[in-house]
N, CA, C and O atoms as a GROMACS GRO file, in nm:
protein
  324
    1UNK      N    1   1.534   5.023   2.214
    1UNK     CA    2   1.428   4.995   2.119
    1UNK      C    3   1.329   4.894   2.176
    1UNK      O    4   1.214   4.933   2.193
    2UNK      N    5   1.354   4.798   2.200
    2UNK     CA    6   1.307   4.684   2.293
    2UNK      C    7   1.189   4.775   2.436
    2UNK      O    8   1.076   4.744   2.474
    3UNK      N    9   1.257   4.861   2.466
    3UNK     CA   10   1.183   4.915   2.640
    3UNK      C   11   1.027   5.013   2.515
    3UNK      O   12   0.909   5.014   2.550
    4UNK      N   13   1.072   5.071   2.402
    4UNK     CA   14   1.002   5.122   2.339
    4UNK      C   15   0.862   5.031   2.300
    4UNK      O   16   0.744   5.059   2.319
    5UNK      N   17   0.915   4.933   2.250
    5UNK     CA   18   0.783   4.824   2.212
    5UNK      C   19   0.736   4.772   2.259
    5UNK      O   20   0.628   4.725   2.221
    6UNK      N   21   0.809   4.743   2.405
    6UNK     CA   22   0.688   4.710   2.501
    6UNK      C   23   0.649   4.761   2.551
    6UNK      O   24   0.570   4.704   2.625
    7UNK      N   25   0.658   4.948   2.571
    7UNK     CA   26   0.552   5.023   2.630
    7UNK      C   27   0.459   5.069   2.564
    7UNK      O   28   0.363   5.106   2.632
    8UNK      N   29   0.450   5.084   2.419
    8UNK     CA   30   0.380   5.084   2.310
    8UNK      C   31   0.283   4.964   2.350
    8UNK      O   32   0.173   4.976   2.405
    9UNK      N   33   0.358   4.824   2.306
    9UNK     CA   34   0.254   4.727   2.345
    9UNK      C   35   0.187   4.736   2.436
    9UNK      O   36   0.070   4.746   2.400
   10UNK      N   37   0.203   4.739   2.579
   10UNK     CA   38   0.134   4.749   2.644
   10UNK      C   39   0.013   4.850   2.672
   10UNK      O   40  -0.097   4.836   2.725
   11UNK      N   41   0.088   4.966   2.607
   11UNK     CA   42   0.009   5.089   2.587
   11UNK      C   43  -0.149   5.087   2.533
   11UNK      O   44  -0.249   5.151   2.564
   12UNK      N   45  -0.117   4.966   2.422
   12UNK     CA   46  -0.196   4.937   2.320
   12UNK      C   47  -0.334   4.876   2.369
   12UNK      O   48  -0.449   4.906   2.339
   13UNK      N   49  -0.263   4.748   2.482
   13UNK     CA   50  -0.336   4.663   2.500
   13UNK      C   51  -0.414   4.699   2.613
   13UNK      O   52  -0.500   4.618   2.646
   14UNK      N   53  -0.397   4.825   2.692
   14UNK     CA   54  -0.464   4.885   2.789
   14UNK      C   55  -0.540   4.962   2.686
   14UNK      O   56  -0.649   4.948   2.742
   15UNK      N   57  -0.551   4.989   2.645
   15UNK     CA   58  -0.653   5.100   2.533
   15UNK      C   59  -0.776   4.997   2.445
   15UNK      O   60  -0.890   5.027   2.407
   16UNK      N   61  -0.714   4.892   2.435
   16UNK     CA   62  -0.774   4.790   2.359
   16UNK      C   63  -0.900   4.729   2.475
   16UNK      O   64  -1.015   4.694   2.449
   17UNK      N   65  -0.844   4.730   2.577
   17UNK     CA   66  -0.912   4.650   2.699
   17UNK      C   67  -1.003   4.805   2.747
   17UNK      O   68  -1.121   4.802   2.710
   18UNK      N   69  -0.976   4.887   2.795
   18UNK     CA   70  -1.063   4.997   2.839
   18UNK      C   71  -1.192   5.026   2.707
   18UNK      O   72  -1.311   5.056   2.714
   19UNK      N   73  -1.097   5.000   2.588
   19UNK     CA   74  -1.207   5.068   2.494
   19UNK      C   75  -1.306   4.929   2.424
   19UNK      O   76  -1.389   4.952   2.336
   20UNK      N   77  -1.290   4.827   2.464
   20UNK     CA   78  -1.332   4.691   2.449
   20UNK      C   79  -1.456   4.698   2.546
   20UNK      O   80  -1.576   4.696   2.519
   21UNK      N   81  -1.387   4.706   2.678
   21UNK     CA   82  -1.494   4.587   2.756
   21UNK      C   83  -1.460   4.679   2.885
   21UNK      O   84  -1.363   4.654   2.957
   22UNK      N   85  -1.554   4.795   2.909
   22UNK     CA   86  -1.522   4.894   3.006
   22UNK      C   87  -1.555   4.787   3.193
   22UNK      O   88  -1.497   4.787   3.301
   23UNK      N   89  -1.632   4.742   3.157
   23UNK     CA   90  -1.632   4.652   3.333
   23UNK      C   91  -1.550   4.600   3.325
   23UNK      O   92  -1.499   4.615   3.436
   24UNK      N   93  -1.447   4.502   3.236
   24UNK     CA   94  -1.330   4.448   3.252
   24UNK      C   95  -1.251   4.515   3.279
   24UNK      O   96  -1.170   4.463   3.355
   25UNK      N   97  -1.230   4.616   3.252
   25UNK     CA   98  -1.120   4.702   3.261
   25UNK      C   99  -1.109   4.782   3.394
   25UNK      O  100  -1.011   4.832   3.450
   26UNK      N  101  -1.266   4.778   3.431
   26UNK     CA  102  -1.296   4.801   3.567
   26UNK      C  103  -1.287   4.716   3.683
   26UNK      O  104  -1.278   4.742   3.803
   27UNK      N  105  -1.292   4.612   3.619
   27UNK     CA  106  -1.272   4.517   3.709
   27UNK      C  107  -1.107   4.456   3.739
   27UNK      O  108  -1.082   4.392   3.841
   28UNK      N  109  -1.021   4.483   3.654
   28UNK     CA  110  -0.877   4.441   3.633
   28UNK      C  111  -0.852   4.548   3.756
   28UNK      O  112  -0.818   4.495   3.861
   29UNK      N  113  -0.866   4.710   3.758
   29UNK     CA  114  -0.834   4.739   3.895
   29UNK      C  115  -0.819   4.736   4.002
   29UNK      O  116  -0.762   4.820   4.071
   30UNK      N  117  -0.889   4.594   4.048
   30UNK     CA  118  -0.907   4.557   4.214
   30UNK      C  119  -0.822   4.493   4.220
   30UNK      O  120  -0.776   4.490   4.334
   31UNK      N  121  -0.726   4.384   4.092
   31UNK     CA  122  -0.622   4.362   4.132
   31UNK      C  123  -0.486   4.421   4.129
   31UNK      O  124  -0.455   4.450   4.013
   32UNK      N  125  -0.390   4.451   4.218
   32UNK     CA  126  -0.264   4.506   4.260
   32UNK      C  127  -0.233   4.487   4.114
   32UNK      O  128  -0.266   4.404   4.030
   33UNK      N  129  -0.147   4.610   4.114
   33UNK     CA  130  -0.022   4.662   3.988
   33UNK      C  131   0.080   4.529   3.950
   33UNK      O  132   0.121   4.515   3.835
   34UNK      N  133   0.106   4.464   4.025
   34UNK     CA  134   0.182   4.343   3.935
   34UNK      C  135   0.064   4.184   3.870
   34UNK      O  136   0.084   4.070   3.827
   35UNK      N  137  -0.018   4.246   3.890
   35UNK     CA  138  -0.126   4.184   3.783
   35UNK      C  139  -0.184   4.215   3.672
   35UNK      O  140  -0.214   4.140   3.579
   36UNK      N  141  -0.205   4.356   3.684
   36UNK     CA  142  -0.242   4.424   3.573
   36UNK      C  143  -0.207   4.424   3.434
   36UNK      O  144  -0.273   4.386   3.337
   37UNK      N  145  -0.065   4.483   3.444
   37UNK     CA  146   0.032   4.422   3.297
   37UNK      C  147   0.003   4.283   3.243
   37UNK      O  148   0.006   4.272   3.121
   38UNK      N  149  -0.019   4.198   3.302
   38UNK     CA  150  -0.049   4.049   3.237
   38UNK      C  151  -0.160   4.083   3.212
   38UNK      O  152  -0.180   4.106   3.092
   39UNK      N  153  -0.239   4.095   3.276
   39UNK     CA  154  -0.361   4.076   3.231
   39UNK      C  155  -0.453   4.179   3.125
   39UNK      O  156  -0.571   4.150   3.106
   40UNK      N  157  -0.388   4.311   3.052
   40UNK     CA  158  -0.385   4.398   3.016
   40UNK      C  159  -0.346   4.345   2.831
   40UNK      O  160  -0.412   4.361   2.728
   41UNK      N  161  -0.177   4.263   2.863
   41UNK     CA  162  -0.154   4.233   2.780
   41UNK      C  163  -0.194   4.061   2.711
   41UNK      O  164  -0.141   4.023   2.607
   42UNK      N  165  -0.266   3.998   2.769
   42UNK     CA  166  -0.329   3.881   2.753
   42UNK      C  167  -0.445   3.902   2.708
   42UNK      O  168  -0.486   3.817   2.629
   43UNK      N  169  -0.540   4.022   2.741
   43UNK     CA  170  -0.629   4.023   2.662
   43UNK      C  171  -0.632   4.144   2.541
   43UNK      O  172  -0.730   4.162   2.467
   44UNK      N  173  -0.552   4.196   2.537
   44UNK     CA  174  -0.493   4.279   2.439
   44UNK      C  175  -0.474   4.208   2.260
   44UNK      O  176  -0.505   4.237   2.144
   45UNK      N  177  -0.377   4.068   2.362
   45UNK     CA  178  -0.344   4.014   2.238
   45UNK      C  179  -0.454   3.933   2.175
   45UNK      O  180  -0.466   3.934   2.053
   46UNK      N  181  -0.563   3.840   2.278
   46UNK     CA  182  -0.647   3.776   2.271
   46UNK      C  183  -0.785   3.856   2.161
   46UNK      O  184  -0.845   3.812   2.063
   47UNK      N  185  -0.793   3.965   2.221
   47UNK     CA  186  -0.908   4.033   2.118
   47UNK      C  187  -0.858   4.065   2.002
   47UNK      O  188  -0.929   4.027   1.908
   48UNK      N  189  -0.730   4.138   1.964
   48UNK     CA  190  -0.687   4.098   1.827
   48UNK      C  191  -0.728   4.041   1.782
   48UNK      O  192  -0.819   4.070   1.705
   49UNK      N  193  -0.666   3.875   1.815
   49UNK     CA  194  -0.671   3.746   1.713
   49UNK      C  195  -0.787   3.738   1.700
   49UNK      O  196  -0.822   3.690   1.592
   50UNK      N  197  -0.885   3.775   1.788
   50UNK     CA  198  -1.021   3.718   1.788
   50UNK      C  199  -1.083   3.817   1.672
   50UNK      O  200  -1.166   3.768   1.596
   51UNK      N  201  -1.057   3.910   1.662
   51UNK     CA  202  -1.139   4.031   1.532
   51UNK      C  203  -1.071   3.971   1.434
   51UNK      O  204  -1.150   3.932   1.348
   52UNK      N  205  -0.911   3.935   1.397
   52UNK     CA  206  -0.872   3.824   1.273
   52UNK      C  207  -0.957   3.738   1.254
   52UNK      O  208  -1.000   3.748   1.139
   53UNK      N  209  -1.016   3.637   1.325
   53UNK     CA  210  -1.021   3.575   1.287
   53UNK      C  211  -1.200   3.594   1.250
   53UNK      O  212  -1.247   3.554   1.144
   54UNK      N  213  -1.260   3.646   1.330
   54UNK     CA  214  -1.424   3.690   1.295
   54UNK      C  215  -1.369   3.784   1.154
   54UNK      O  216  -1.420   3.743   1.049
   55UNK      N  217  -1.307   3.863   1.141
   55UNK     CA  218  -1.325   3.920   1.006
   55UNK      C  219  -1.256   3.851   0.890
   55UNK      O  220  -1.249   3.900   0.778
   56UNK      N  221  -1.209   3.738   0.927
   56UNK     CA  222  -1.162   3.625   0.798
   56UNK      C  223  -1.309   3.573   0.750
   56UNK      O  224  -1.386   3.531   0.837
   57UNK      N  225  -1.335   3.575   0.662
   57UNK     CA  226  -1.432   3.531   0.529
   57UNK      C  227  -1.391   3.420   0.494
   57UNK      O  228  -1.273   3.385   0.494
   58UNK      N  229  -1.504   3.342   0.455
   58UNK     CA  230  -1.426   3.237   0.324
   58UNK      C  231  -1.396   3.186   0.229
   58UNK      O  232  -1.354   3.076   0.193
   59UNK      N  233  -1.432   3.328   0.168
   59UNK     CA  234  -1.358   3.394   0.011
   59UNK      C  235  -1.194   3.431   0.064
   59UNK      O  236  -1.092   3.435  -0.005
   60UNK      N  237  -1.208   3.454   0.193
   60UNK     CA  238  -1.061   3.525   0.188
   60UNK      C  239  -0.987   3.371   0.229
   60UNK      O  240  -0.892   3.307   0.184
   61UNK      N  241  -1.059   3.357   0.307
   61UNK     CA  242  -0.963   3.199   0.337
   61UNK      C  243  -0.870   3.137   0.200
   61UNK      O  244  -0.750   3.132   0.175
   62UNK      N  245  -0.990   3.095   0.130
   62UNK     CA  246  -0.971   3.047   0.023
   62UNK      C  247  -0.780   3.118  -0.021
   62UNK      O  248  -0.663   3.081  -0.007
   63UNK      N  249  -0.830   3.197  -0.057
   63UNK     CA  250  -0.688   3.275  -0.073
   63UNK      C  251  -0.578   3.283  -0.034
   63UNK      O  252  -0.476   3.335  -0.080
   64UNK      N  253  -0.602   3.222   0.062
   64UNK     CA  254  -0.482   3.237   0.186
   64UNK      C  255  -0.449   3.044   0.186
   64UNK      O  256  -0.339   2.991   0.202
   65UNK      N  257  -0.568   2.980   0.166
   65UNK     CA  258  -0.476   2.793   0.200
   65UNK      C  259  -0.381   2.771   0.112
   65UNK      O  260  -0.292   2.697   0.155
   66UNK      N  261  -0.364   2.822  -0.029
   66UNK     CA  262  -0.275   2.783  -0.089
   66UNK      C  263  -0.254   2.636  -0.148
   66UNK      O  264  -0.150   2.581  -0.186
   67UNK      N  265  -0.426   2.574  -0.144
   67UNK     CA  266  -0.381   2.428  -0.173
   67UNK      C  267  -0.374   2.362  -0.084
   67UNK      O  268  -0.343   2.244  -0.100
   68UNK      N  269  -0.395   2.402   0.014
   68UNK     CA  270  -0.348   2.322   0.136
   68UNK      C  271  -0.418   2.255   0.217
   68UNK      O  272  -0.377   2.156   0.279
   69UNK      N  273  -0.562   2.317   0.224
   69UNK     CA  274  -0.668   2.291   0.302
   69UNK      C  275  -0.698   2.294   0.399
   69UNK      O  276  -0.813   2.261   0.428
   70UNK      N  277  -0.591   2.344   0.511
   70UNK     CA  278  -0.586   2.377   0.621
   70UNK      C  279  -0.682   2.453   0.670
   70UNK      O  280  -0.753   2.408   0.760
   71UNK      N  281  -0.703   2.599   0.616
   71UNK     CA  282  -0.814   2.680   0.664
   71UNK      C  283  -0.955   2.657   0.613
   71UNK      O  284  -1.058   2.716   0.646
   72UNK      N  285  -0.936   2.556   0.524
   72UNK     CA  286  -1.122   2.546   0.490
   72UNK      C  287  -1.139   2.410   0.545
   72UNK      O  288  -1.243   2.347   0.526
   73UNK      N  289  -1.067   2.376   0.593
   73UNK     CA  290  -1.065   2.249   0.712
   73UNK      C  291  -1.114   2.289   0.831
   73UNK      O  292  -1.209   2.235   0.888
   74UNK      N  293  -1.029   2.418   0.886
   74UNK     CA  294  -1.089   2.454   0.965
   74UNK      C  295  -1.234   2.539   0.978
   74UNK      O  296  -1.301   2.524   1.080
   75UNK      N  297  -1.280   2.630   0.868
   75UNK     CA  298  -1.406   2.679   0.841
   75UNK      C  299  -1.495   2.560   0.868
   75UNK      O  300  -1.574   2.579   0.960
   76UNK      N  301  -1.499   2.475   0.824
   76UNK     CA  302  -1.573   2.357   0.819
   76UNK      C  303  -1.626   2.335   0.969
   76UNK      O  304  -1.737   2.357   1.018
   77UNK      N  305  -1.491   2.277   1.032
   77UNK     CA  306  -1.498   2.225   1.169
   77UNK      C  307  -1.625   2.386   1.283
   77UNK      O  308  -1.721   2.370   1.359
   78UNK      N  309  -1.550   2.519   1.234
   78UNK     CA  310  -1.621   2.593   1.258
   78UNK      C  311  -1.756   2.617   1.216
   78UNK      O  312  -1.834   2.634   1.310
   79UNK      N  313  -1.804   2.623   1.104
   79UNK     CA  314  -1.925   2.593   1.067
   79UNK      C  315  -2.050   2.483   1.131
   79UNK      O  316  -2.173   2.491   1.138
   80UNK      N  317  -1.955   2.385   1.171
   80UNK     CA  318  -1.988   2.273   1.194
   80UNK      C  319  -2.022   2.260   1.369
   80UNK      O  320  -2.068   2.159   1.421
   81UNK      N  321  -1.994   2.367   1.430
   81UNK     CA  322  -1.977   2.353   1.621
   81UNK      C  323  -2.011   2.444   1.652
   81UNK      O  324  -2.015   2.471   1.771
   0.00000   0.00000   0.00000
């Protein structure tokens, strides 16, 4: 199960990177096959978080601190730089 999810993952994050940012993906080829996988799956995971967090609102925030203030702490600081 384990060999399954990380070829999935990885699967993912090469699809994510080719269909993202085609010169990157062009460019990740010049380096040798035991670079690739890292770097495939580093920015795989990286553009994720990054569309989370551009498509977090701060109506939705709101929703999500719970009182807490953490994320409209951080909106702020973002707003703010």
């Amino acid at each position: 199960m384990n060999e399954l999810f990380d070829l999935i993952s990885f699967q993912s994050s090469r699809l994510t990177t080719m269909s993202y940012s085609t010169s990157f993906s062009m460019g990740i080829r010049l380096f040798s096959k035991r670079y690739r996988y890292p770097i495939y799956v580093i920015y795989g995971f990286v553009r994720f978080a990054g569309e989370i967090v551009d498509s977090l609102q701060e109506s939705d925030a709101r929703n999500y601190s719970n009182g807490s203030g953490k994320i409209r702490g951080w909106l702020s600081w973002k707003e703010s730089g």
